[in-house]
C-alpha positions as CSV (number, residue, x, y, z in Angstrom):
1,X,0.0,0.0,0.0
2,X,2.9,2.7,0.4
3,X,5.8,1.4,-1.3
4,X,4.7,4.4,-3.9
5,X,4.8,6.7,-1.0
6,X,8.3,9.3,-0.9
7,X,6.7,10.9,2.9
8,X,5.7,7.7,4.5
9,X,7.3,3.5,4.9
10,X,6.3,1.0,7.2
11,X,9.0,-1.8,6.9
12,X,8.3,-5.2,8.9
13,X,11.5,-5.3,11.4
14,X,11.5,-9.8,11.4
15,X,13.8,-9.9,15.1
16,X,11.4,-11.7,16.9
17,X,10.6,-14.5,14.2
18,X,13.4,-17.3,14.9
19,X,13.4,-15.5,18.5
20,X,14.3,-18.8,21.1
21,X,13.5,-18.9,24.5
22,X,16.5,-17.7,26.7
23,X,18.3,-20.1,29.3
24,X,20.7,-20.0,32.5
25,X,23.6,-21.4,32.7
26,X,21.9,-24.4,33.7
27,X,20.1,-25.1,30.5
28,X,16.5,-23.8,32.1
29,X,14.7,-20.9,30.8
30,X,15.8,-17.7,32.1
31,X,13.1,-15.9,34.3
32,X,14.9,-13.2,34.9
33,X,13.6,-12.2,30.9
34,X,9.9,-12.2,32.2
35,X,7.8,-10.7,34.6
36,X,5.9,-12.3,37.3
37,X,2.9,-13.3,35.3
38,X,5.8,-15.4,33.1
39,X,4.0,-14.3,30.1
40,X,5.1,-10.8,29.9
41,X,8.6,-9.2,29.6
42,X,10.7,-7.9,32.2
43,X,12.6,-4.7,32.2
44,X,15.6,-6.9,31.3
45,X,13.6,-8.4,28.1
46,X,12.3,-5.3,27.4
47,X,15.4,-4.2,27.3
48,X,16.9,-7.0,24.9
49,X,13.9,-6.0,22.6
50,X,14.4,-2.4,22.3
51,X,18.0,-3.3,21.4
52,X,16.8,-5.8,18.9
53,X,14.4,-3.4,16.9
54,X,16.3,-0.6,16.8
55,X,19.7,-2.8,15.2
56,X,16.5,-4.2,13.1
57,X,15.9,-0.5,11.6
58,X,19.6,0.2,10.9
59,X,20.1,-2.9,8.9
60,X,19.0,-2.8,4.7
61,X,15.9,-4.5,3.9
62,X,16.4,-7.9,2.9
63,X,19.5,-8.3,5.7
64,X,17.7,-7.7,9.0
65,X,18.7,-9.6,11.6
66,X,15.4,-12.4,12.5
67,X,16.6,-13.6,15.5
68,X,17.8,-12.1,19.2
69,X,20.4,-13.7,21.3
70,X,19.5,-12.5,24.5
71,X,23.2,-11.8,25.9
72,X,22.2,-8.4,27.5
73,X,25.4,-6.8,25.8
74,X,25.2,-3.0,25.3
75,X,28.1,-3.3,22.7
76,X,26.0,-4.7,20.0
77,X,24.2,-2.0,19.9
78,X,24.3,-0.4,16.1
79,X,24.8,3.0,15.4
80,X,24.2,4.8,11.9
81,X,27.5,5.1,9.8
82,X,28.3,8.6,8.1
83,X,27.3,6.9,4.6
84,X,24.3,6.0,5.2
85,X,22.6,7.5,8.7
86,X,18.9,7.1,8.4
87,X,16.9,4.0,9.3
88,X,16.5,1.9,6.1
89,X,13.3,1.4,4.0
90,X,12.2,-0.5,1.0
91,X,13.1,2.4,-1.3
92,X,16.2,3.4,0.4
93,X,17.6,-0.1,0.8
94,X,17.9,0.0,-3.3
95,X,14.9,-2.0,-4.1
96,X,12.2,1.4,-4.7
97,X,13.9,1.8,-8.2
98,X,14.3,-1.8,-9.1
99,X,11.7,-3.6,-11.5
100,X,10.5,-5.8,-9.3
101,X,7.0,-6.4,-9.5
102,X,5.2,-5.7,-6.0
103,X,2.2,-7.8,-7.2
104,X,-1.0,-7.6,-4.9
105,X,-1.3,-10.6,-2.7
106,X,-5.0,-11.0,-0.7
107,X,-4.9,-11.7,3.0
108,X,-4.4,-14.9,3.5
109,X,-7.1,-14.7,6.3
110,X,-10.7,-13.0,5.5
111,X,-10.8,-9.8,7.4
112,X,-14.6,-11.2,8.7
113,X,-12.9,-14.3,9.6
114,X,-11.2,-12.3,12.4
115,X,-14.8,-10.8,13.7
116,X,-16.3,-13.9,14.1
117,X,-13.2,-15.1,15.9
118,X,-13.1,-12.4,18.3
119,X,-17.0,-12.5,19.0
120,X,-17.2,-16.0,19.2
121,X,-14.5,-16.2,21.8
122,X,-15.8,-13.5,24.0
123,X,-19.0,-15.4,23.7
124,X,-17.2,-18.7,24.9
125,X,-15.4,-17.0,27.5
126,X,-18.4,-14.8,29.4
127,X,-20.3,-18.8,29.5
């Protein structure tokens, strides 16, 4: 929808997708990563994720990092280089004046689909 667009990009930043669960030393997932509830992240995971996203945005489209590795180092932190110090696009990661054919794809899931989900489950959960 806006890779015609020169004022506005929204680029998918993939560091969560091959994401594994941290562990200790002792081979057991690391709690200190969550919060109490075990479901949420702590300020430590935050932490790791904020790191993750914004090395995500400094890397060219097609070579962002998919994974985090949850070592809680402030070195690999990335910072923009003088040759290129922006956060990186479609367009500005060399692919907005290729010929590549952005061909429309449908959702894979119908849009009402998703409705009757969402009502159906708050109808199963107030019973």
């Amino acid at each position: 929808r806006y890779e015609n667009r020169e004022d506005f990009a929204v680029v998918m930043q993939p560091f969560f997708r091959n994401t594994l669960l941290p562990l200790d030393r002792t081979g057991k997932p690391d709690l200190s990563f969550f919060a109490a509830d075990c479901f949420h992240f702590s300020v430590r995971g935050y932490a790791e994720m904020a790191m993750a996203l914004w090395n995500n945005m400094l890397e060219p489209v097609g070579e962002k990092q998919t994974y985090n590795n949850f070592t809680h180092d402030r070195s690999k932190l990335k910072c923009p280089n003088p040759e290129k110090p922006f956060l990186f696009t479609w367009r500005n990661s060399g692919f907005g004046n290729s010929d590549l054919n952005l061909k429309k794809t449908e959702p894979s899931v119908p849009y009402w689909a998703v409705i009757v989900a969402a009502v159906a489950g708050v109808l199963v959960g107030s019973l």
